[in-house]
C-alpha positions in Angstrom: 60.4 114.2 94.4 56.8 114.9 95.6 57.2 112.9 98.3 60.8 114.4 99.6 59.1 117.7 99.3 56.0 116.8 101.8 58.8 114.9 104.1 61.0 118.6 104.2 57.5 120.5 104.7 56.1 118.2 107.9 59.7 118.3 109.4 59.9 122.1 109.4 56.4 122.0 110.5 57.4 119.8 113.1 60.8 121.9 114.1 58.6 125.0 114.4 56.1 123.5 116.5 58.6 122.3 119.1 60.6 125.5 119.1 57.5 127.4 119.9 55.8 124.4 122.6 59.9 125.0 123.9 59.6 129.3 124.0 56.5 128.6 126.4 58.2 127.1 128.4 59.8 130.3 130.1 59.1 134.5 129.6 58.4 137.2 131.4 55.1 138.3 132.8 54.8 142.1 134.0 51.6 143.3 135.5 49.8 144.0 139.2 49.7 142.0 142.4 46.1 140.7 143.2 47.0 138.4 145.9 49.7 137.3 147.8 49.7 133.9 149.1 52.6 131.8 151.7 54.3 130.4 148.7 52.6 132.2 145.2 51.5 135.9 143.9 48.5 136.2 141.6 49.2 138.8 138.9 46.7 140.3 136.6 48.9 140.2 133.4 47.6 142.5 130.4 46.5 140.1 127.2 46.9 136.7 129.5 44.2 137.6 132.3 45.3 136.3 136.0 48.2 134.4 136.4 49.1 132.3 139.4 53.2 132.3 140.2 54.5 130.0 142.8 57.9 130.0 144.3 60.2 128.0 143.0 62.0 124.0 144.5 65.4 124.4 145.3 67.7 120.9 146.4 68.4 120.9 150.0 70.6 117.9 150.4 68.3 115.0 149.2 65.2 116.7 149.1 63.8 119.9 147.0 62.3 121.9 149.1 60.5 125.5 148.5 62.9 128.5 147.8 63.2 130.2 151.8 64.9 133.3 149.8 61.5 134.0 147.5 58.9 133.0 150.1 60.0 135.5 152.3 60.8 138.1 148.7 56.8 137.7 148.2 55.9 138.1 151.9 57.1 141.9 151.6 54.6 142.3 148.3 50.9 143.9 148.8 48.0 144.2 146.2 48.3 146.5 143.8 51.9 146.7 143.6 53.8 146.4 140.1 55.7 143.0 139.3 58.0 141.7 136.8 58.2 138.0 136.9 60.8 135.8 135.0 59.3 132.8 134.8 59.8 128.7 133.7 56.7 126.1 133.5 57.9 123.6 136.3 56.4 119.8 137.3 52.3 119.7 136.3 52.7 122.8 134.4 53.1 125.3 137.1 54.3 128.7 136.5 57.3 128.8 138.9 59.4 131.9 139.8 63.0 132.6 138.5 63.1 135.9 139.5 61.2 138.5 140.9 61.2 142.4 140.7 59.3 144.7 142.1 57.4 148.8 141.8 57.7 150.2 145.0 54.3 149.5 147.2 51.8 153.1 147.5 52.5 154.3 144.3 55.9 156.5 144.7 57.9 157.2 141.8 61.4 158.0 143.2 63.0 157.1 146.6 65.8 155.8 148.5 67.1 152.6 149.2 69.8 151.5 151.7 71.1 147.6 151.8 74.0 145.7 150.5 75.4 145.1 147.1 75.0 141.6 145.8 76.8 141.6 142.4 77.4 145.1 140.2 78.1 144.5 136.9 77.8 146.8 133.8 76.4 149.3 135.9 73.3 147.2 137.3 74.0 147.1 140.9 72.0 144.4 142.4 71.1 145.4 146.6 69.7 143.3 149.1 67.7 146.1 150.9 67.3 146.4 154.3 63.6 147.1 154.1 63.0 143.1 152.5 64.0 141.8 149.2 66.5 142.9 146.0 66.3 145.4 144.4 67.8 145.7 140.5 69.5 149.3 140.1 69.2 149.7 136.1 72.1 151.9 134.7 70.4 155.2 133.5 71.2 156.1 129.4 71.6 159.2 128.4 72.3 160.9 124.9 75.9 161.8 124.0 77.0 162.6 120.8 73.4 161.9 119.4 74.0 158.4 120.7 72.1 156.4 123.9 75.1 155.3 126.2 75.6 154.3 129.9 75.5 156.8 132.2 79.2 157.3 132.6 79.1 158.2 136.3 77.2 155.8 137.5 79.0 153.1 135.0 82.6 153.9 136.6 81.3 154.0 140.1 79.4 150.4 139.9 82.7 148.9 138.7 84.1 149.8 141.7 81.5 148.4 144.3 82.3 144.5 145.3 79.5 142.3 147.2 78.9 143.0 150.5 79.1 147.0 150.2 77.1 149.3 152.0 75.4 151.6 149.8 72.7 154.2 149.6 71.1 154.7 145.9 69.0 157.4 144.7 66.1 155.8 142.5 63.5 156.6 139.9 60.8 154.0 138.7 60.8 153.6 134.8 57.8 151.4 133.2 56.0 150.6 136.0 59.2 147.7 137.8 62.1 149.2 136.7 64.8 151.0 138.9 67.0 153.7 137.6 69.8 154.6 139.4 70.0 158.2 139.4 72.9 158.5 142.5 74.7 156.3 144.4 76.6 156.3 147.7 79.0 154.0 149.8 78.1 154.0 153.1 81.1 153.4 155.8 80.9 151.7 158.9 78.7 154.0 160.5 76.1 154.1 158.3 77.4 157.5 156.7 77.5 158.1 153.1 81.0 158.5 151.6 79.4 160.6 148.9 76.8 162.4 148.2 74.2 160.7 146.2 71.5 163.7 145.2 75.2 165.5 144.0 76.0 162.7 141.4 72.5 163.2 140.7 73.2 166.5 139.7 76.3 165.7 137.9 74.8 163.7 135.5 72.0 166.1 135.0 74.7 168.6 134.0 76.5 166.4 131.7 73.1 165.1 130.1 72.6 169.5 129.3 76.0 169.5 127.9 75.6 166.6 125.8 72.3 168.0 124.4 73.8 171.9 123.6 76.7 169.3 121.7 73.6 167.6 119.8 72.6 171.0 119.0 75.8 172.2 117.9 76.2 169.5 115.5 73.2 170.1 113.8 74.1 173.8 113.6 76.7 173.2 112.3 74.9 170.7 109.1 72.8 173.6 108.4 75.8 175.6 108.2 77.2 173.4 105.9 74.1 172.6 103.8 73.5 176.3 103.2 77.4 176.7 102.1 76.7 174.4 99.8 73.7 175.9 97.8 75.4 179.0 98.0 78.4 177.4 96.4 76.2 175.7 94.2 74.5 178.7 93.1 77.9 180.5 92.4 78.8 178.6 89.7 
């Protein structure tokens, strides 16, 4: 029985070791651009020091060859500059890049970006922009009801974008590599906007003050009832 018991203890021992040798084997790294280099970024990551990133192989008919698309995504990157990396340990151990997002170079906090939609889905819009690289619109949340939802607006409005779109989008930088999409715009052939992004902006603002009075409301309305109740209490 002793023995069955040690067998059971050295297998989970073993199981745990290989699930965690298997969880580093990808993650996430978020931290700032030291260098850039022709095919790698070196990233001072907080708690894991300097990390070197290189681009990832991609098959191009019988040979793997360097990823084109993220050589030229790290060429538009400078020092300094906020990056979240999604990462997987490749051949030799190499930290390789499975996708790359980045803070906005100088520092700025909220801007514009005009490009191309690559996919929208569940109000991300994904844009290739025409100043270099992708750019990941997050769906903004908002409290309604005393709950954190979607911003409806911008929820509805992604659903209706399909890849190759001209848009414009309003942004604001959340956590250092994180875009917030805080108005959005088709643009038509021209290179007009079919809407009026800073006015959706404003929309939402609205809605988010009329969500809140409702928050406030409903807790009115529990002191309301609490005190009914002592009083009622009280009464009898």
């Amino acid at each position: 029985m002793m023995h069955a018991r040690h067998l059971a203890l050295a297998l989970l021992l073993f199981a745990l070791a290989v699930g965690c040798a298997a969880a580093q084997d990808e993650g996430t790294y978020r931290g700032k651009i030291i260098t850039v280099g022709e095919d790698r970024i070196v990233v001072a990551v907080p708690d894991h020091g300097q990390v070197t990133l290189e681009v990832r192989f991609v098959q191009d008919g019988a040979e793997w060859v360097p990823d084109r698309a993220q050589i030229a995504q790290i060429k538009t990157l400078q020092p300094d500059q906020m990056v979240e990396v999604k990462w997987f340990r490749g051949d030799g151990g190499h930290f390789r890049i499975a996708e790359l997002s980045a803070g906005p170079a100088g520092g700025a906090r909220q801007g514009l970006v005009t490009g191309t939609v690559v996919t929208a889905d569940e109000g991300r819009v994904v844009v290739t922009s025409d100043a270099g690289g992708q750019v990941t619109l997050e769906p903004a949340w908002m409290r309604r009801n005393g709950e954190w939802v979607r911003d409806p607006f911008h929820e509805v409005f992604a659903q209706g974008l399909q890849p190759g779109d001209r848009v414009v989008a309003l942004w604001e930088l959340d956590e250092g590599t994180h875009f917030v999409l805080r108005g959005i715009s088709k643009l038509d052939a021209e290179g007009q906007a079919l809407a009026l992004a800073l006015l959706l902006a404003e929309l939402r603002e609205t809605y988010g003050q009329v969500n809140q009075l409702q928050d406030q409301i409903g807790e009115l309305r529990g002191m309301v009832d609490q005190v009914l109740h002592q009083l009622k209490g009280a009464g009898q």
